[in-house]
C-alpha positions as CSV (number, residue, x, y, z in Angstrom):
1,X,0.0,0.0,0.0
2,X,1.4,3.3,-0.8
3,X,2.3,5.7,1.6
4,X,0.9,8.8,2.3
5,X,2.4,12.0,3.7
6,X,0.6,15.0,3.0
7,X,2.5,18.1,3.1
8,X,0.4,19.8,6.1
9,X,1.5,16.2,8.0
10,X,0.2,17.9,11.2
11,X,-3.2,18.1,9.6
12,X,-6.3,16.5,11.8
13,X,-6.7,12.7,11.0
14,X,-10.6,11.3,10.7
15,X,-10.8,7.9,12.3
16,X,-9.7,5.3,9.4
17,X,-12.3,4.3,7.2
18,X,-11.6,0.9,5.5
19,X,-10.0,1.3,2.2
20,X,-10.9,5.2,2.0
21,X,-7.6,7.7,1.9
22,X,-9.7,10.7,1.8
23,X,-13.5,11.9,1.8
24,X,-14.8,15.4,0.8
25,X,-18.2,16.8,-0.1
26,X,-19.7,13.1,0.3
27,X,-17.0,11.9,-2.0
28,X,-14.4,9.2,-1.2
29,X,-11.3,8.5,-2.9
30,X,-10.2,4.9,-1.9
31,X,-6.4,3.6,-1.6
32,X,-6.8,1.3,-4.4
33,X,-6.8,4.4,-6.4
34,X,-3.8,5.7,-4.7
35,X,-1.9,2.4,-4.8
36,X,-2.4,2.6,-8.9
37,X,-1.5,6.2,-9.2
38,X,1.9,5.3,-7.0
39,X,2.9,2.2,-8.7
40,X,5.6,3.8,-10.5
41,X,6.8,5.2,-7.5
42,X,11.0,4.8,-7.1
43,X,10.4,5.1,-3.4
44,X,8.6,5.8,-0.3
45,X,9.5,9.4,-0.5
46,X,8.1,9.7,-4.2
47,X,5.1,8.1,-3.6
48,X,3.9,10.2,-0.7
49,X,4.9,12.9,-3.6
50,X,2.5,11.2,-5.8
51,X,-0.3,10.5,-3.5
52,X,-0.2,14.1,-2.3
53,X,-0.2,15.8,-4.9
54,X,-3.0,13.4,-6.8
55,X,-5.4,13.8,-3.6
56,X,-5.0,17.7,-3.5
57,X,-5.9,17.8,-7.1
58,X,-9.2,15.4,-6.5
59,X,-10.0,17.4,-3.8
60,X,-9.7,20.6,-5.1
61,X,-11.8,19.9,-8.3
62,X,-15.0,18.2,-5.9
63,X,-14.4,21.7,-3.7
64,X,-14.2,24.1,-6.8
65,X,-17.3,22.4,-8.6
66,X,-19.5,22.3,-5.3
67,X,-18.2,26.3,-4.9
68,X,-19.7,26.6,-8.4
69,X,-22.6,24.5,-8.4
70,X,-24.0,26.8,-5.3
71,X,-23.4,29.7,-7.1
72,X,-24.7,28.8,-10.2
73,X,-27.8,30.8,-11.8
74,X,-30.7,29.4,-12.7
75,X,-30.0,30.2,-16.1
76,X,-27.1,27.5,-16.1
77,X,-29.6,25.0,-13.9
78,X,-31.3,24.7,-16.6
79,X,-28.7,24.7,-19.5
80,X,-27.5,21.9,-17.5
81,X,-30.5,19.8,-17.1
82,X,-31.0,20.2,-20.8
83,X,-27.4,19.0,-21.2
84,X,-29.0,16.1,-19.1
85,X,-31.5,15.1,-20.1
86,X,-30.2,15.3,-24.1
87,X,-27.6,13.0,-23.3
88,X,-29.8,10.6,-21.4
89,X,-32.2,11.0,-24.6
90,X,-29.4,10.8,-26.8
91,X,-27.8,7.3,-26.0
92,X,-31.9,5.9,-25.5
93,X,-32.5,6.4,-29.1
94,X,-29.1,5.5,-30.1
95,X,-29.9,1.7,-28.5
96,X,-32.8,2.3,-30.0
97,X,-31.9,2.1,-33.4
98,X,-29.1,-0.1,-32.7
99,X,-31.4,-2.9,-32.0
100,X,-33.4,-2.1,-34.5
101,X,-33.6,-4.4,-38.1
102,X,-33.4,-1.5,-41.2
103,X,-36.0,-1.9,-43.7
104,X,-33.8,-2.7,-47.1
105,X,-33.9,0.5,-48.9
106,X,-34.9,-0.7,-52.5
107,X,-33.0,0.5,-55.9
108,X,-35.9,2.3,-56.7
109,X,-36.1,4.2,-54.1
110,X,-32.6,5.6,-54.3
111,X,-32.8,6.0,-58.2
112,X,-36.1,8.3,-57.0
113,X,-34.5,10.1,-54.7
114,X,-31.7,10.9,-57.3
115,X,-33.8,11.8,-60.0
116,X,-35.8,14.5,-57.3
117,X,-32.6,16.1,-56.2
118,X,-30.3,16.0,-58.8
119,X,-28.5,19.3,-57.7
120,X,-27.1,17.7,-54.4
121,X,-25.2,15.0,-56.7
122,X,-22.3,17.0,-58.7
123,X,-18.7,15.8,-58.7
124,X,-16.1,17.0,-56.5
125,X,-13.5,15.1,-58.3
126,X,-13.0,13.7,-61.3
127,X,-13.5,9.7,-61.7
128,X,-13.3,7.3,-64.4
129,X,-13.6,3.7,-64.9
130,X,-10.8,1.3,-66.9
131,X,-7.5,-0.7,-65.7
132,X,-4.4,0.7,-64.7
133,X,-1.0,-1.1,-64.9
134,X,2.7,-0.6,-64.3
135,X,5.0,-2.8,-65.9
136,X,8.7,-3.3,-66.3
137,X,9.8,-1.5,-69.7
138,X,11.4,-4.5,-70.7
139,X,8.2,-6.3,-70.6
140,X,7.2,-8.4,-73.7
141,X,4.3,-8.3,-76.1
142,X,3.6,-4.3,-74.8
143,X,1.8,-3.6,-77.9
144,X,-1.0,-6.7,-77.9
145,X,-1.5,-5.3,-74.1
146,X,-1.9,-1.8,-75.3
147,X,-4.8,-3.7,-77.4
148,X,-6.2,-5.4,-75.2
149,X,-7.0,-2.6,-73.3
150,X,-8.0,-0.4,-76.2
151,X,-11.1,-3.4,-76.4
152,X,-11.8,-4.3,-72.8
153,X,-14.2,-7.3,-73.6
154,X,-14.7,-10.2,-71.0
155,X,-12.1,-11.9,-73.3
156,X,-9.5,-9.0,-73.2
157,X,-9.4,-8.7,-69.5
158,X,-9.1,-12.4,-69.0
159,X,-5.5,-11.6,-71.1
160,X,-4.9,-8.9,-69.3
161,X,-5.4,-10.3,-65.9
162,X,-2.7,-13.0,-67.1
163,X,-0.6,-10.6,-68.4
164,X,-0.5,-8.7,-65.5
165,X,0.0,-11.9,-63.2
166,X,2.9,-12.5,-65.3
167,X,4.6,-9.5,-66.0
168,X,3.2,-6.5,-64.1
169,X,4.8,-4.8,-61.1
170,X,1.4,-3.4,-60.2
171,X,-2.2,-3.4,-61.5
172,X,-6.0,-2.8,-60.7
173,X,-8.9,-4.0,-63.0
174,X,-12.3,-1.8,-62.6
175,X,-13.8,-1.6,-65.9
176,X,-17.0,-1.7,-63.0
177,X,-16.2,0.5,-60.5
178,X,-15.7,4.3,-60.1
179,X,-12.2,5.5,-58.6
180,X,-11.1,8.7,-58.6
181,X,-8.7,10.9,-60.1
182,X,-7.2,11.3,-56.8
183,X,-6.6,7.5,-56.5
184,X,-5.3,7.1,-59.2
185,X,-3.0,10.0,-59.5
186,X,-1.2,8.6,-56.1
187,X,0.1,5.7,-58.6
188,X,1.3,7.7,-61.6
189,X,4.1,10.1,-62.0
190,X,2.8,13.1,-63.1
191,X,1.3,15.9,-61.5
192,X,-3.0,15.8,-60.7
193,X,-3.4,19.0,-62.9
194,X,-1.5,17.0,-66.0
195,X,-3.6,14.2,-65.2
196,X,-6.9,15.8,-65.4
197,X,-6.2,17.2,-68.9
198,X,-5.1,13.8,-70.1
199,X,-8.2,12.1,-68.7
200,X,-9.9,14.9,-70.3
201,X,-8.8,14.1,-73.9
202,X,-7.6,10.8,-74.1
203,X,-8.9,7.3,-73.4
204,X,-5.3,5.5,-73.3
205,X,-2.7,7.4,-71.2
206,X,0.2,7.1,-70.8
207,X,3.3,7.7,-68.6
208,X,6.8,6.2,-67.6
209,X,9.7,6.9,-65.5
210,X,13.8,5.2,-65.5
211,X,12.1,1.6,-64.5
212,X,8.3,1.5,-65.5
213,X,5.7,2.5,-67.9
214,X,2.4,3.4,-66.6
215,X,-0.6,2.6,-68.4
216,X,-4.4,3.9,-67.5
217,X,-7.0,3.4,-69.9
218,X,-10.3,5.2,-69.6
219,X,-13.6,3.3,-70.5
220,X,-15.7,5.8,-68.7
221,X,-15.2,9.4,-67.6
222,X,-17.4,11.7,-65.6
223,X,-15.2,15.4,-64.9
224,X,-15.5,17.4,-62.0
225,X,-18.7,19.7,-61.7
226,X,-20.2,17.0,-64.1
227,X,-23.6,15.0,-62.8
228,X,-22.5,12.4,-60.5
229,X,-23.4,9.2,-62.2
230,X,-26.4,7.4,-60.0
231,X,-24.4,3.8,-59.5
232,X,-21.7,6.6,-57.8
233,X,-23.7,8.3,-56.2
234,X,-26.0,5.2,-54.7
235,X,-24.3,4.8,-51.3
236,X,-24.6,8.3,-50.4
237,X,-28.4,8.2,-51.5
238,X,-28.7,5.0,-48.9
239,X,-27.2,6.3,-45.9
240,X,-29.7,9.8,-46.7
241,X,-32.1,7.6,-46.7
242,X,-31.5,5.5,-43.8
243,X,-30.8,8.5,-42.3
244,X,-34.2,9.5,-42.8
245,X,-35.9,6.0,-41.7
246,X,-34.1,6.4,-38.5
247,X,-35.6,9.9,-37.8
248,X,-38.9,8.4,-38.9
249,X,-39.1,5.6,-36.5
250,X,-37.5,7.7,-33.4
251,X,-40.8,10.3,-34.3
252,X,-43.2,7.2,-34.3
253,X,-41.6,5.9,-30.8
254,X,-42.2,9.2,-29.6
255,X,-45.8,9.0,-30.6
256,X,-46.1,5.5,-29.1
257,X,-44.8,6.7,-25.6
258,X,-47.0,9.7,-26.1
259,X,-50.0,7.6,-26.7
260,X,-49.4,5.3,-24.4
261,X,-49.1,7.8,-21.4
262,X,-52.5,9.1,-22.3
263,X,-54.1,5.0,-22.3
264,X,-52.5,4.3,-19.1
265,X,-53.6,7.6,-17.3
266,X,-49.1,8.7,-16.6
267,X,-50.1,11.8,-19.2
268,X,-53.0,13.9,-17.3
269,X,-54.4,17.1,-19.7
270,X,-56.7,19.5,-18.1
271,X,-59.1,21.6,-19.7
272,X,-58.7,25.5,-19.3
């Protein structure tokens, strides 16, 4: 057990309580607590240090928040009830919904929701669809790759996918998926302002350096301040609108409790 010297040693000592070092406005601070903050302790010396100087600082922060809590306006009773009650509010609902099964939100739904607000879904960035690849500039057979890409049928990115397995020092296939310019600029070496203009005007681009040559081909483009295409912009659309499900359901629990305190007499209403 640590052990404990304050500085005013001569101060008067209450009768022992079991496992309590100190007590103040109600509040007791137990040795266990002590024995943890002292652990470290390289002595007897230091950890009455320690100790004291961790008890005056619990102390001190009970004493300065009673101070404050007697003077406080009602003004700031309140705020702080609001405070409260919010946060008791707050975590209710969260469980709430936490235990609650979503309803699927169905593709037509979202594809509705897109259509109606159209002005909420423009790029930020530029993204495209295609392959990107980096491979060796000794690599064989560049030009049939170069071709393969140019066509990127189910066929042609079987080949490319072996050729890549074979020969490519990097690569990523997603003639189905969005990425953006961003994403892809972090693999090429050339600045993002070059890159934009090439994915502006070219579908194959190009790019090497002393080891590699870097190879992007675009089979689909959407440019910043463009629409957002809807299979982009889908999972933002889904969490709005499970967003919205959420706030629907938390309204018609509070009509539930609302109704049921009326049945069951807890909600009294008196006429005028």
């Amino acid at each position: 057990m640590a052990v404990i010297c304050l500085s005013a040693c001569s101060s008067f000592r209450h009768k022992q309580q079991a496992g309590v070092a100190a007590e103040v406005a109600g509040q007791r601070l137990e040795y266990r607590i002590i024995d943890a903050v002292t652990a470290d302790a390289t002595d007897a010396e230091d950890s009455a240090r320690i100790a004291d100087r961790y008890i005056r600082q619990w102390a001190t922060d009970i004493l300065v928040y009673e101070k404050a809590k007697d003077r406080a306006s009602a003004d700031l009773e309140r705020l702080v009830e609001d405070y409260r009650r919010s946060l008791y509010v707050h975590e209710y609902e969260q469980r709430l919904v936490a235990h609650r099964k979503p309803k699927q939100i169905p593709d037509t739904a979202v594809e509705r929701f897109y259509e109606d607000n159209a002005s909420l879904f423009v790029l930020r960035e530029t993204i495209v669809k295609g392959a990107l690849l980096i491979v060796p500039k000794a690599a064989p057979q560049q030009d049939k790759l170069r071709g393969w890409l140019g066509k990127m049928t189910d066929e042609n990115i079987e080949k490319i996918e072996k050729y890549a397995y074979q020969y490519a020092t990097g690569y990523e296939l997603f003639p189905d998926e969005w990425k953006t310019a961003n994403q892809l600029q972090m693999w090429l070496p050339m600045q993002p302002e070059v890159l934009q203009q090439k994915i502006r005007s070219h579908s194959m681009i190009q790019a090497e350096d002393s080891a590699s040559v870097y190879l992007l081909q675009v089979t689909d483009k959407k440019m910043r301040g463009e629409q957002m295409p809807v299979d982009y912009a889908a999972p933002e659309i889904r969490r709005l609108l499970e967003g919205l499900q959420q706030k629907e359901y938390l309204q018609e629990e509070r009509e539930r409790l609302y109704e049921e305190a009326l049945l069951f007499h807890k909600l009294k209403l008196y006429e005028k």
